[in-house]
CHARMM-style PDB file with segment names, atoms N, HN, CA, C and O in Angstrom:
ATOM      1  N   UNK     1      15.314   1.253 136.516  1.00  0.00      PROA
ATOM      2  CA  UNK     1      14.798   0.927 137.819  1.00  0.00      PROA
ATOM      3  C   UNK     1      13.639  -0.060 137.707  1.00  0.00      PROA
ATOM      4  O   UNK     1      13.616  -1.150 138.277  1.00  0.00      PROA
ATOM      5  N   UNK     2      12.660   0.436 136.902  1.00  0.00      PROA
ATOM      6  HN  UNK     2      12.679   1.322 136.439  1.00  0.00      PROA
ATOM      7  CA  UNK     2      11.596  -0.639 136.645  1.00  0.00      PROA
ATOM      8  C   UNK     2      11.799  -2.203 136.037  1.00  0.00      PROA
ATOM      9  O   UNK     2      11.108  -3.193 136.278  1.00  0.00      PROA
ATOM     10  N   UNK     3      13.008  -2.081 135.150  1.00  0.00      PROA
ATOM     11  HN  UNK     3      13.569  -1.276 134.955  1.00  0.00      PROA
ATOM     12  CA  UNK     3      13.316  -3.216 134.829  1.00  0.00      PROA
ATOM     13  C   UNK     3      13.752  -4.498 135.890  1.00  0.00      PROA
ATOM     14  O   UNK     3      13.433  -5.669 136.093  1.00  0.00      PROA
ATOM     15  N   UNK     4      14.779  -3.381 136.468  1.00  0.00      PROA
ATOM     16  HN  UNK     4      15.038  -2.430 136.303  1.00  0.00      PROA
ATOM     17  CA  UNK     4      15.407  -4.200 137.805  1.00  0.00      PROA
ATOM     18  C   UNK     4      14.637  -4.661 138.466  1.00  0.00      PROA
ATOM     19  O   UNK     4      14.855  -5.809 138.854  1.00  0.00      PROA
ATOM     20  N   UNK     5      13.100  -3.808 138.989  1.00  0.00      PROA
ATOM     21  HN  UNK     5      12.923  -2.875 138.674  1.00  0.00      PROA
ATOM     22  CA  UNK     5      12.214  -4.691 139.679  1.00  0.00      PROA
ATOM     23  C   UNK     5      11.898  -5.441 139.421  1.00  0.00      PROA
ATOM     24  O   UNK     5      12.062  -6.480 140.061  1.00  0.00      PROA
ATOM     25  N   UNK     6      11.125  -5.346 138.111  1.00  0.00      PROA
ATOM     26  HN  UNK     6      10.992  -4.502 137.591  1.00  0.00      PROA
ATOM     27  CA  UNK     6      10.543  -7.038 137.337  1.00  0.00      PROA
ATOM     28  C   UNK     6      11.332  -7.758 137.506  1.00  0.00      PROA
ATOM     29  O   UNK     6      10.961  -8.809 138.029  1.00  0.00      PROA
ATOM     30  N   UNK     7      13.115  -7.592 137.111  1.00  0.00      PROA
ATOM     31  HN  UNK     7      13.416  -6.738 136.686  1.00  0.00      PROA
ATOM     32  CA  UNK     7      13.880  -9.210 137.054  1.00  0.00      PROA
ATOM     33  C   UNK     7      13.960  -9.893 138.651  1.00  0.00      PROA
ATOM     34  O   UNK     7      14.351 -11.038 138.881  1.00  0.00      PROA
ATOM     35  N   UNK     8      13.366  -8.635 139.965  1.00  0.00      PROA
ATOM     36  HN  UNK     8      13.048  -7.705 139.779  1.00  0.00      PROA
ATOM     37  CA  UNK     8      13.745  -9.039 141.183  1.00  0.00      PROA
ATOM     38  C   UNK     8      12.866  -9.825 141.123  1.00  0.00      PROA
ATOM     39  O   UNK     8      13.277 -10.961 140.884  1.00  0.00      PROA
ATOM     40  N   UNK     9      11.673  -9.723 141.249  1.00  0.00      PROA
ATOM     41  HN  UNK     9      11.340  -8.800 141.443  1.00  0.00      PROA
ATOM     42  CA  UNK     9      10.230  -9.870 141.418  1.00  0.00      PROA
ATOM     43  C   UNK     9      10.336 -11.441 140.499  1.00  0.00      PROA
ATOM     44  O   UNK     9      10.183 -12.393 141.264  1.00  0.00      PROA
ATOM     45  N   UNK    10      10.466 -11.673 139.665  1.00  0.00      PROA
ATOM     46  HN  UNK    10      10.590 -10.899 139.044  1.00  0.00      PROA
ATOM     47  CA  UNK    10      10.094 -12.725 138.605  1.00  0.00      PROA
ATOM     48  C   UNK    10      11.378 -13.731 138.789  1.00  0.00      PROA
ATOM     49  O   UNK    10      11.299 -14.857 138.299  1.00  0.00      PROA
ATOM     50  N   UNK    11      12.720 -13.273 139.589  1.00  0.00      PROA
ATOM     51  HN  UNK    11      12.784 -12.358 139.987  1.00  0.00      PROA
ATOM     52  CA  UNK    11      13.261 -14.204 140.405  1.00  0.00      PROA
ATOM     53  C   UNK    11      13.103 -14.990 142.124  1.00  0.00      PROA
ATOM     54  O   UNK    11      13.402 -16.080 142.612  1.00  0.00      PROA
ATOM     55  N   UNK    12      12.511 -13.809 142.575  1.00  0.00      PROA
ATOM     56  HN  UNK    12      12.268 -12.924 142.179  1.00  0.00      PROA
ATOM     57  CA  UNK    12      12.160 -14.360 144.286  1.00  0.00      PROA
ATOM     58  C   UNK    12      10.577 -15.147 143.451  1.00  0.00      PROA
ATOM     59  O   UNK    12      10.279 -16.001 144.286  1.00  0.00      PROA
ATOM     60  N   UNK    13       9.615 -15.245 142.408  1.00  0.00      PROA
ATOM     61  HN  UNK    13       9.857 -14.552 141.729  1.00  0.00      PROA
ATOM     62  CA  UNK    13       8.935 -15.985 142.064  1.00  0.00      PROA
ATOM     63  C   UNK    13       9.238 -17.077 141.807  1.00  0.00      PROA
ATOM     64  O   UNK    13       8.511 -17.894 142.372  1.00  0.00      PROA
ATOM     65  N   UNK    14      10.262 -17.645 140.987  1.00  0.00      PROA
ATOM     66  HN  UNK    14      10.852 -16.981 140.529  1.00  0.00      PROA
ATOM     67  CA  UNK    14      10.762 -18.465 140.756  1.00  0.00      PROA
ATOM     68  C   UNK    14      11.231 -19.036 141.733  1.00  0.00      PROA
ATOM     69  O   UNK    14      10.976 -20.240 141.749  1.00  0.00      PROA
ATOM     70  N   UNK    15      12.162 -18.444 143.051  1.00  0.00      PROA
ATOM     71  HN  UNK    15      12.368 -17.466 143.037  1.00  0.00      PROA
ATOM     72  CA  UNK    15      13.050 -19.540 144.211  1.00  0.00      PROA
ATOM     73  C   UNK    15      11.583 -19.857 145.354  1.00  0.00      PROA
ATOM     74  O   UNK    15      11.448 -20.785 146.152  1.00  0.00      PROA
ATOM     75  N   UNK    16      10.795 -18.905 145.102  1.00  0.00      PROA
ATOM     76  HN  UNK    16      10.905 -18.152 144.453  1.00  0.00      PROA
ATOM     77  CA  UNK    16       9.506 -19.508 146.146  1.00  0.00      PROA
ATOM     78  C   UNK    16       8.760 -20.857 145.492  1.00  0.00      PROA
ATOM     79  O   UNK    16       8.448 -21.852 146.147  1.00  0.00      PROA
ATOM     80  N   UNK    17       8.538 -20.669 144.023  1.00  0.00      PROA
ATOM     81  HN  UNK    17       8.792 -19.861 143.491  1.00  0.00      PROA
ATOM     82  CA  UNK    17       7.890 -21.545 143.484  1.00  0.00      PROA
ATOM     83  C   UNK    17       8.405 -23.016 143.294  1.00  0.00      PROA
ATOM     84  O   UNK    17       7.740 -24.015 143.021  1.00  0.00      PROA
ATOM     85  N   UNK    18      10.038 -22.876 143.551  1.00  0.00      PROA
ATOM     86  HN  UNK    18      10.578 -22.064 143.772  1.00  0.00      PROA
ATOM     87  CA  UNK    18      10.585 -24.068 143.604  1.00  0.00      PROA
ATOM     88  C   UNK    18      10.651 -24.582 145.233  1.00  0.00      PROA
ATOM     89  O   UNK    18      10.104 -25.607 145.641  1.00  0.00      PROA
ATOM     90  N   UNK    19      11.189 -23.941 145.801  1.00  0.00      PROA
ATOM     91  HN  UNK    19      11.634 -23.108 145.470  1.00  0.00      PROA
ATOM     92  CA  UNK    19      11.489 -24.091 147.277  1.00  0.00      PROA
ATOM     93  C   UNK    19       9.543 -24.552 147.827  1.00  0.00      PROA
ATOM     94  O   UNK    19       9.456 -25.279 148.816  1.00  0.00      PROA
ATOM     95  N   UNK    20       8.648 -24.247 147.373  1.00  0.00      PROA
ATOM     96  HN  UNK    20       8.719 -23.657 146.569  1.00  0.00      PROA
ATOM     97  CA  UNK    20       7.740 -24.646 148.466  1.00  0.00      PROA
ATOM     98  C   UNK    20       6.924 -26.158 147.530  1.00  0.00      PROA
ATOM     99  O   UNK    20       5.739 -26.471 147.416  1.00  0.00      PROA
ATOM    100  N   UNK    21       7.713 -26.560 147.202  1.00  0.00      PROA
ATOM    101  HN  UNK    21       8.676 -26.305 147.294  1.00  0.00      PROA
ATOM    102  CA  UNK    21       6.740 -28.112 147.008  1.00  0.00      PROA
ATOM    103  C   UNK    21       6.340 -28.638 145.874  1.00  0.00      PROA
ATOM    104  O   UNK    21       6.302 -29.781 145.418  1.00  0.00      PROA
ATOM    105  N   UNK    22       5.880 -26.992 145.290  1.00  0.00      PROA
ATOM    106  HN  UNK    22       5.911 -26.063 145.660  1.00  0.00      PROA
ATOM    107  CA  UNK    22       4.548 -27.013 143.910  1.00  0.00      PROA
ATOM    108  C   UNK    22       5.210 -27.982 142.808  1.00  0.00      PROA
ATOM    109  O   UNK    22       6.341 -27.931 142.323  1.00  0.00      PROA
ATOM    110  N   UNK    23       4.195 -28.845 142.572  1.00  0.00      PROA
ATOM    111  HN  UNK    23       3.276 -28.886 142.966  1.00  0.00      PROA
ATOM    112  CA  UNK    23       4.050 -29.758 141.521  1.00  0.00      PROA
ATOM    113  C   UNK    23       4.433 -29.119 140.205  1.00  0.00      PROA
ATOM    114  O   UNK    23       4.138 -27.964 139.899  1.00  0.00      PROA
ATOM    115  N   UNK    24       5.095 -29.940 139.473  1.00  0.00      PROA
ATOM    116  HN  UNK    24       5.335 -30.879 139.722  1.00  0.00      PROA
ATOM    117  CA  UNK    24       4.850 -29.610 137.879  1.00  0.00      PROA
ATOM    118  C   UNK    24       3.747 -29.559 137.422  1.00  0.00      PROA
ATOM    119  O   UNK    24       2.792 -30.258 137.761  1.00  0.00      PROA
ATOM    120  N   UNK    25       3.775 -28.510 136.396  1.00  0.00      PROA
ATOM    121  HN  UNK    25       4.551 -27.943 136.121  1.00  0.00      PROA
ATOM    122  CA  UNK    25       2.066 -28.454 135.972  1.00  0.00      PROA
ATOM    123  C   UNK    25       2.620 -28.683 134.215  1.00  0.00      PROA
ATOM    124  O   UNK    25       3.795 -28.497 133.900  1.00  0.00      PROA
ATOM    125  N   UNK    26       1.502 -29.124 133.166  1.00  0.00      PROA
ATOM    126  HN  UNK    26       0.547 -29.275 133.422  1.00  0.00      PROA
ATOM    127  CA  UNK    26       2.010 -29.305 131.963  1.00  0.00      PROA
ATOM    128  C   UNK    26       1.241 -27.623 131.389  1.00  0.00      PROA
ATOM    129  O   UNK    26       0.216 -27.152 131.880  1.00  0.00      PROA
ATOM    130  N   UNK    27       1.979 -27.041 130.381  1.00  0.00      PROA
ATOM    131  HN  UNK    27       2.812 -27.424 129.982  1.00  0.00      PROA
ATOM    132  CA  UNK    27       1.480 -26.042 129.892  1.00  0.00      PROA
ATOM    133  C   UNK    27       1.611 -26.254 129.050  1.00  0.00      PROA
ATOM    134  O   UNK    27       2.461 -27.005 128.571  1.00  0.00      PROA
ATOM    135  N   UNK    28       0.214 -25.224 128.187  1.00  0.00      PROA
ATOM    136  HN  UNK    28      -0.476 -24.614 128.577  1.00  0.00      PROA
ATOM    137  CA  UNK    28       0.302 -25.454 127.186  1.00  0.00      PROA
ATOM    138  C   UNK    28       0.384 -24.036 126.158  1.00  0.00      PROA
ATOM    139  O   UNK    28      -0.265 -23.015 126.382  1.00  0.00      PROA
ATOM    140  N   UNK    29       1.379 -24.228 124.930  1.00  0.00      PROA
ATOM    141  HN  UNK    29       1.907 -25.058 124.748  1.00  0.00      PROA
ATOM    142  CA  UNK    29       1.348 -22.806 124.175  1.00  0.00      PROA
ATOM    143  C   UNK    29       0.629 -22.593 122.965  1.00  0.00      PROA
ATOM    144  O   UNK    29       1.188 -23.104 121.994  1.00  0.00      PROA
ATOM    145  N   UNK    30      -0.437 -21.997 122.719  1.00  0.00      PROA
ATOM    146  HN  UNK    30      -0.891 -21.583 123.507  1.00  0.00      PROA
ATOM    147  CA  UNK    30      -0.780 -21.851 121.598  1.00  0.00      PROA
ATOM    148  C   UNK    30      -0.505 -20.914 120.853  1.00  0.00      PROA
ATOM    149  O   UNK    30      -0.178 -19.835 121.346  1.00  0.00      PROA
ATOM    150  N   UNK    31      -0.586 -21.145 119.096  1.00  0.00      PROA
ATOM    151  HN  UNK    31      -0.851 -22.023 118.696  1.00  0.00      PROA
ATOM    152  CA  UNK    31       0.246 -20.259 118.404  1.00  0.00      PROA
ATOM    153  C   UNK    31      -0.299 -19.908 116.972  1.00  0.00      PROA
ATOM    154  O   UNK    31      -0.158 -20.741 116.075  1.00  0.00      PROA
ATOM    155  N   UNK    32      -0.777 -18.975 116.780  1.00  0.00      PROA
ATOM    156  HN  UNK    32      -0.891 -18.299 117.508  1.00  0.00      PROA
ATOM    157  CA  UNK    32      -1.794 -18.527 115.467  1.00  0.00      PROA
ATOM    158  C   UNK    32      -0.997 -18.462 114.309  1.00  0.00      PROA
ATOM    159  O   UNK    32      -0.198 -17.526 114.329  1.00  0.00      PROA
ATOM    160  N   UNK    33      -0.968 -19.336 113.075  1.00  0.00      PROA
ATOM    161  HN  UNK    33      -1.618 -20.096 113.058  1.00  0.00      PROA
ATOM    162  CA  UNK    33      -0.007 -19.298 112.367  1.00  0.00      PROA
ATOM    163  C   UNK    33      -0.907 -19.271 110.604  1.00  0.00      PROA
ATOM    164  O   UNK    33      -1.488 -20.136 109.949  1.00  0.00      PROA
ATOM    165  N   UNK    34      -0.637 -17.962 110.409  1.00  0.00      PROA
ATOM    166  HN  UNK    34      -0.164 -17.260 110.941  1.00  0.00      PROA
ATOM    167  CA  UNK    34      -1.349 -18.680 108.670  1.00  0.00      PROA
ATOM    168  C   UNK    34      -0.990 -19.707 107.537  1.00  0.00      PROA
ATOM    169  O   UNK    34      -0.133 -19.329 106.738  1.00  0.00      PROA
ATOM    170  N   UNK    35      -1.505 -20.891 107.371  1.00  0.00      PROA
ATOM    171  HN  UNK    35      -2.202 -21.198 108.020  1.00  0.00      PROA
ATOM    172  CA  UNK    35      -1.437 -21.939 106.463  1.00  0.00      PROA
ATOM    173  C   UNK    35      -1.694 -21.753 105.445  1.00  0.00      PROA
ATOM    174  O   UNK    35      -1.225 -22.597 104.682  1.00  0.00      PROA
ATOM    175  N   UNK    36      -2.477 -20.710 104.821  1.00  0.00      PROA
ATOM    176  HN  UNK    36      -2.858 -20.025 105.441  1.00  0.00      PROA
ATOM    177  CA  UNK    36      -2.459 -20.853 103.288  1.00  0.00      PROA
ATOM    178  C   UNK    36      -2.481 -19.712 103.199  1.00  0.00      PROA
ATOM    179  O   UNK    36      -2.761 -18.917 104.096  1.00  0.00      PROA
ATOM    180  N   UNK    37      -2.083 -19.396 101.713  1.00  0.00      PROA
ATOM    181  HN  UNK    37      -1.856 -20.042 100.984  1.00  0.00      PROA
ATOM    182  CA  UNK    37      -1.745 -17.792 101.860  1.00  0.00      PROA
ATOM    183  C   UNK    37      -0.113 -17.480 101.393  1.00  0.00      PROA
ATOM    184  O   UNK    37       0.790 -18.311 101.301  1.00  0.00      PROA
ATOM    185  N   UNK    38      -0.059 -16.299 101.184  1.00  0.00      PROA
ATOM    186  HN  UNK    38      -0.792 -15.624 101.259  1.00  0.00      PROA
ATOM    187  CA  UNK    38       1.331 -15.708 101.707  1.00  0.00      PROA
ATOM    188  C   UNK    38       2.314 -16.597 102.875  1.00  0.00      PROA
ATOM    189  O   UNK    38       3.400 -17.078 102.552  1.00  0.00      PROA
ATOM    190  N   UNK    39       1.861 -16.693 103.969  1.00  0.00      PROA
ATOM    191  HN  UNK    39       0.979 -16.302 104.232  1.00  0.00      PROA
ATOM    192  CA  UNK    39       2.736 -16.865 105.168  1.00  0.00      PROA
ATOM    193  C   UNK    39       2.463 -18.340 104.974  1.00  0.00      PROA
ATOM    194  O   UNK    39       3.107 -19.035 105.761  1.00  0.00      PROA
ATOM    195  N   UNK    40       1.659 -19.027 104.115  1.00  0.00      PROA
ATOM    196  HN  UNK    40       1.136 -18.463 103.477  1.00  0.00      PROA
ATOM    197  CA  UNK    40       2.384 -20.840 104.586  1.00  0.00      PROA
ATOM    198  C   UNK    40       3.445 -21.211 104.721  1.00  0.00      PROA
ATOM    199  O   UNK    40       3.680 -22.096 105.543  1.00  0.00      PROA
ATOM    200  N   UNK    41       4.367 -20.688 104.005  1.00  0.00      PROA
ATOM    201  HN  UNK    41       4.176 -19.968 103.337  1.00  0.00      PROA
ATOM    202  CA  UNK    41       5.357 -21.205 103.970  1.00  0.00      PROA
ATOM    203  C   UNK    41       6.194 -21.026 105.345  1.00  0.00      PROA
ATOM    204  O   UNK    41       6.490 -22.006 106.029  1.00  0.00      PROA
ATOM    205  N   UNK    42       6.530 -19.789 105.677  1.00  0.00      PROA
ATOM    206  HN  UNK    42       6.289 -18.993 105.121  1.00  0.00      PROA
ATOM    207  CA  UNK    42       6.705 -19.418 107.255  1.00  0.00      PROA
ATOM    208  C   UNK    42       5.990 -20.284 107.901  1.00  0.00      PROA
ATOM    209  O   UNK    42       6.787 -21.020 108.483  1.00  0.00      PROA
ATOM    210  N   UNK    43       4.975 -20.587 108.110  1.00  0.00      PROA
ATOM    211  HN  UNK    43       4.327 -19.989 107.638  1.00  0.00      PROA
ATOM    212  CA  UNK    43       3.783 -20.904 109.340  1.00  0.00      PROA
ATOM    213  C   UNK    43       4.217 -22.567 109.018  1.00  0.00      PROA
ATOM    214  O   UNK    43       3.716 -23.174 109.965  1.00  0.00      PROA
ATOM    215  N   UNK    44       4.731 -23.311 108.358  1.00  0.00      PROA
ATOM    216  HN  UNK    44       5.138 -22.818 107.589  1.00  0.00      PROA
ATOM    217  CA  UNK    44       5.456 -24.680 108.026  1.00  0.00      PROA
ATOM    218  C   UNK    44       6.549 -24.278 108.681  1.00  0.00      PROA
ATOM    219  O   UNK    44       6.809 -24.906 109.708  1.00  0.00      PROA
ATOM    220  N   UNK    45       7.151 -23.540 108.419  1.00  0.00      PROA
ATOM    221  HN  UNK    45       6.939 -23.030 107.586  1.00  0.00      PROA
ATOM    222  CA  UNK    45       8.595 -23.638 109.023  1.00  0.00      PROA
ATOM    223  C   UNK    45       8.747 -23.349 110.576  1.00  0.00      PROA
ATOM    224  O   UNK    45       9.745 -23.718 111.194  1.00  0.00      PROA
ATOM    225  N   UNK    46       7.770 -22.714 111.125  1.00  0.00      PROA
ATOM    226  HN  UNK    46       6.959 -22.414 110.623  1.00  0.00      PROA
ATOM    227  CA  UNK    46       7.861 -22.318 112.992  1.00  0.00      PROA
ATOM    228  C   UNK    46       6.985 -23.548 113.158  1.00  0.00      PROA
ATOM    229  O   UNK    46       6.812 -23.845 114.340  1.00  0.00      PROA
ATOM    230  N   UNK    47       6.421 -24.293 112.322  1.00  0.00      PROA
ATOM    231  HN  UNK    47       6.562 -24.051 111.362  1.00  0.00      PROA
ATOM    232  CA  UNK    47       5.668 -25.604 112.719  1.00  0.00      PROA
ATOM    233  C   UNK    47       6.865 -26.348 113.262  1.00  0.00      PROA
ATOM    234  O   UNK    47       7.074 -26.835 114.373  1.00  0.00      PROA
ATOM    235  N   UNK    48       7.581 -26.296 112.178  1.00  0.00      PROA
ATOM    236  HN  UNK    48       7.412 -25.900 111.275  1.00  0.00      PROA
ATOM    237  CA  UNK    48       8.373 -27.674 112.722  1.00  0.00      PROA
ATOM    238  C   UNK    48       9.288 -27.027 113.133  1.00  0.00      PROA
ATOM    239  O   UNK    48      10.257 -27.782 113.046  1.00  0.00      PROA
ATOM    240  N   UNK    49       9.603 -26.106 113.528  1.00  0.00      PROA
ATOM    241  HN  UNK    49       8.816 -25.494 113.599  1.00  0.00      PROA
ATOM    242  CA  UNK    49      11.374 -25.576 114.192  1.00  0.00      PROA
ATOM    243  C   UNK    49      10.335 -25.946 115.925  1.00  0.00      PROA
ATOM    244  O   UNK    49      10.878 -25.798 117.020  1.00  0.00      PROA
ATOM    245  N   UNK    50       9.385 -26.247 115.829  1.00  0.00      PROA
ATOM    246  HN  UNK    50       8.944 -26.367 114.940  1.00  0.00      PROA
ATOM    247  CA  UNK    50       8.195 -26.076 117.412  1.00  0.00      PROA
ATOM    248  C   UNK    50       8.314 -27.188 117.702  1.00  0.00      PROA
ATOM    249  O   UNK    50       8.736 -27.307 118.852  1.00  0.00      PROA
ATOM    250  N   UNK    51       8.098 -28.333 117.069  1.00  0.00      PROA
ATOM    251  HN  UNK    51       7.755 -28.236 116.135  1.00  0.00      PROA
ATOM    252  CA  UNK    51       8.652 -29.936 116.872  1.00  0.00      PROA
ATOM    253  C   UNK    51       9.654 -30.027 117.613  1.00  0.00      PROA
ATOM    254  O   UNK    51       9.467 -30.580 118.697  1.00  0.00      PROA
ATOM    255  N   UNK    52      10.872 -29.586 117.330  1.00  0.00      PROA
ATOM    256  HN  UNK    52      11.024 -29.137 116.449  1.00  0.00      PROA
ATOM    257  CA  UNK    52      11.949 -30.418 117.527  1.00  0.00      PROA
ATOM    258  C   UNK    52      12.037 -29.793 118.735  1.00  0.00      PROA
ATOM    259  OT1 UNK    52      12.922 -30.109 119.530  1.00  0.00      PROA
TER     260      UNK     52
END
């Protein structure tokens, strides 16, 4: 039941947000990745799979 609400809810968001005008906005994602270490090698590879 709760699920169903969220997907209602986060779709009538979406057809209002298109239907009334609103501008594109640019967003932005930031993403904490360890570079040296253990995980460089990972944290290179979601670098660039983020790239393309």
């Amino acid at each position: 039941m709760m699920k169903r609400m969220i997907a209602v809810t986060a779709a009538l968001t979406a057809i209002v947000s298109t239907t009334s005008g609103a501008h594109a906005q640019e967003v932005k994602v930031g993403v904490n990745l360890p570079y040296t270490g253990i995980g460089a090698e990972f944290a290179q590879l979601v670098d660039r799979r983020m790239e393309l």
